[in-house]
N, C-alpha and C positions, 0 to 999 in steps of 0.2 A: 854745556847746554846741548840738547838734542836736538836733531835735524828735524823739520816739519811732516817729512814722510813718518818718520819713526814716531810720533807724536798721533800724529792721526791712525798708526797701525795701533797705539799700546791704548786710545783714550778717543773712539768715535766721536765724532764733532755733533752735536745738537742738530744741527740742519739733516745731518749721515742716518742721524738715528728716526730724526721725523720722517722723510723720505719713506724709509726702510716702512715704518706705524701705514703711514698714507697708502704706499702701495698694498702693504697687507691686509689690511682694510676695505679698500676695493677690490681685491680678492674674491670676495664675498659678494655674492649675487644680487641679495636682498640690501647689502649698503648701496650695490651700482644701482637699483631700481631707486633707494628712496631718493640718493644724490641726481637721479633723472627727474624723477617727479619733481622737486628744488627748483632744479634751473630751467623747469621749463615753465613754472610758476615765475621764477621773477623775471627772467628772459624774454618768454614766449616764443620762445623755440627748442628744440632737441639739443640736446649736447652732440658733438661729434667726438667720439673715442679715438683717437690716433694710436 
């Protein structure tokens, strides 16, 4: 049986891979504006970006 490192190196995890989509996606200027416009509709406040 293989070690969990070695498993995660040969066979990215689902959470590894959406992370990976998510960031690359906000990436993108026009996704961070509409994802602003979003939350500040259900919110009523601005997002803060960390």
């Amino acid at each position: 049986m293989n070690s969990l490192p070695v498993l995660l190196e040969d066979k990215p995890s689902f959470c590894t891979i959406l992370m990976k989509k998510v960031e690359d996606y906000f990436q993108d200027e026009e996704h961070r504006k509409q994802f602003e416009e979003w939350y500040r509709k259900k919110y009523g406040k601005d997002y803060e970006w960390r």
